[in-house]
C-alpha positions as CSV (number, residue, x, y, z in Angstrom):
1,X,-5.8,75.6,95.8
2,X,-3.0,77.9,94.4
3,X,-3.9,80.4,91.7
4,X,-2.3,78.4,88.9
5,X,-3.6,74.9,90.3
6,X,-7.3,76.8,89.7
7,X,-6.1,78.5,86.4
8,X,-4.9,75.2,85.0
9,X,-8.2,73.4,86.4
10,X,-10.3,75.9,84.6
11,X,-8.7,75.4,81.3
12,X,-9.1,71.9,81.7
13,X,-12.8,71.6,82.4
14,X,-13.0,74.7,79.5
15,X,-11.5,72.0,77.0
16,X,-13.7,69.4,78.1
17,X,-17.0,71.5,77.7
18,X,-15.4,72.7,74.4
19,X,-15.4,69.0,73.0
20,X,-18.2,68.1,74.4
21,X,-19.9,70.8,72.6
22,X,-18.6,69.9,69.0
23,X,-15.5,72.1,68.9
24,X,-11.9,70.7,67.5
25,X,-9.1,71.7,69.9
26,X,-6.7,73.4,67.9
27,X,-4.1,73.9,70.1
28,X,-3.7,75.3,73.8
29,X,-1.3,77.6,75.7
30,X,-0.3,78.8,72.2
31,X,2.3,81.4,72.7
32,X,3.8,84.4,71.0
33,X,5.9,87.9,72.1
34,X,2.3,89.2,72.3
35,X,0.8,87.0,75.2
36,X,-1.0,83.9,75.5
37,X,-4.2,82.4,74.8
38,X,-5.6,79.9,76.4
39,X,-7.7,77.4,73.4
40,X,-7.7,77.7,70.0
41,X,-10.3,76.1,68.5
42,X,-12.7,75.4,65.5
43,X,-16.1,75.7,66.1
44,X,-17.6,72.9,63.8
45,X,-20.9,73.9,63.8
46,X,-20.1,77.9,62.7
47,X,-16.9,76.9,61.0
48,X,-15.5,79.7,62.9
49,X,-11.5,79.7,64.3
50,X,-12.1,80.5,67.9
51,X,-9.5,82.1,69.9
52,X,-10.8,81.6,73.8
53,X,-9.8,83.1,77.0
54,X,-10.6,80.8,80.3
55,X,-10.9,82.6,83.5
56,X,-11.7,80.5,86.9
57,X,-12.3,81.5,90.4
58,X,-13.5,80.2,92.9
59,X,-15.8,83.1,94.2
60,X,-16.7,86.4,93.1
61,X,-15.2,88.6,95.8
62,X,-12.6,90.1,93.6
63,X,-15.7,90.7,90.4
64,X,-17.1,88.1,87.3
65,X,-13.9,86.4,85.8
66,X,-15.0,88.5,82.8
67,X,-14.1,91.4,84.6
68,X,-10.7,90.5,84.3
69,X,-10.3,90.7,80.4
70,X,-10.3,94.4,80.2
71,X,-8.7,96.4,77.0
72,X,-5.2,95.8,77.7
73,X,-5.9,91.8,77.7
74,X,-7.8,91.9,75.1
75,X,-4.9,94.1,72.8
76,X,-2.9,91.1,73.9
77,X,-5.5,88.5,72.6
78,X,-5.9,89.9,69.6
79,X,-2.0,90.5,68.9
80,X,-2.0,87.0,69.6
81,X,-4.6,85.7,67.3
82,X,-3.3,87.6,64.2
83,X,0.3,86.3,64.8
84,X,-1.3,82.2,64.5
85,X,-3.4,83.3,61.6
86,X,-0.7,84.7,60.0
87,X,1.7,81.7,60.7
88,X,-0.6,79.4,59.7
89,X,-2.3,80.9,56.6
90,X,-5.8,80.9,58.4
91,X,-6.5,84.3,56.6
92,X,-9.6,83.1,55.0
93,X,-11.4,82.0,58.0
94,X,-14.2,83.4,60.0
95,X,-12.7,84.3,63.4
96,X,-14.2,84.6,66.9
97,X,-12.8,85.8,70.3
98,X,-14.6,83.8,72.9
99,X,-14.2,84.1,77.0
100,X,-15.3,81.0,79.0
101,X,-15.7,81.5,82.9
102,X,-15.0,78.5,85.4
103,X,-16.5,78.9,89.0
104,X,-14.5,75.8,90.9
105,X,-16.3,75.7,94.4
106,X,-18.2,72.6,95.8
107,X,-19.9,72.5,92.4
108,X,-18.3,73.5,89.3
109,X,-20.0,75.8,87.0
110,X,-19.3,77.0,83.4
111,X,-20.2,80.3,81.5
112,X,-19.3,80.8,77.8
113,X,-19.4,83.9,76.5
114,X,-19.0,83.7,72.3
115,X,-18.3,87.2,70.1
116,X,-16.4,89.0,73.3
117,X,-15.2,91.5,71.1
């Protein structure tokens, strides 16, 4: 599979996990002059708004798809996530910035991360 094939698969099985765990999907790919982010979501359970970044691979010879997020990414995310709130008068909400890493090999496997930053 091509990067964006796995990228795009990730975010997929992310979403599913996400609804299956009691979260509203909010809206994905949202984007602004900022960046992107991958799920916006509400967490029912915490009432929080949850911005999440999905990283897939399918090994670990280039690091942990956390690795990936470093400073610069997350500048981007957050950026991001004050341009929607702002837009969409969420000012009074309880916010989260969540990572959730997709392993796509002969067995998929799924690692949320909540309170990244």
């Amino acid at each position: 599979m091509k990067n964006k094939e796995i990228g795009n698969l990730g975010e997929e099985i992310a979403t599913k996990y996400l609804i299956d765990s009691g979260y509203v999907i909010l809206q994905r790919n949202y984007m602004s002059r900022f960046g992107e982010i991958d799920i916006i979501a509400k967490d029912i359970k915490s009432k929080e708004l949850v911005f999440v970044e999905v990283k897939s691979r399918t090994n670990n010879l280039y690091g942990k798809p956390i690795d990936a997020i470093d400073m610069k990414k997350l500048n981007h995310i957050c950026k991001t996530a004050n341009q929607y709130i702002f837009l969409n008068h969420l000012e009074k909400e309880n916010i989260r910035i969540d990572a959730i890493e997709v392993y796509i090999n002969k067995k998929i496997k799924l690692h949320h991360i909540k309170a990244i930053m």
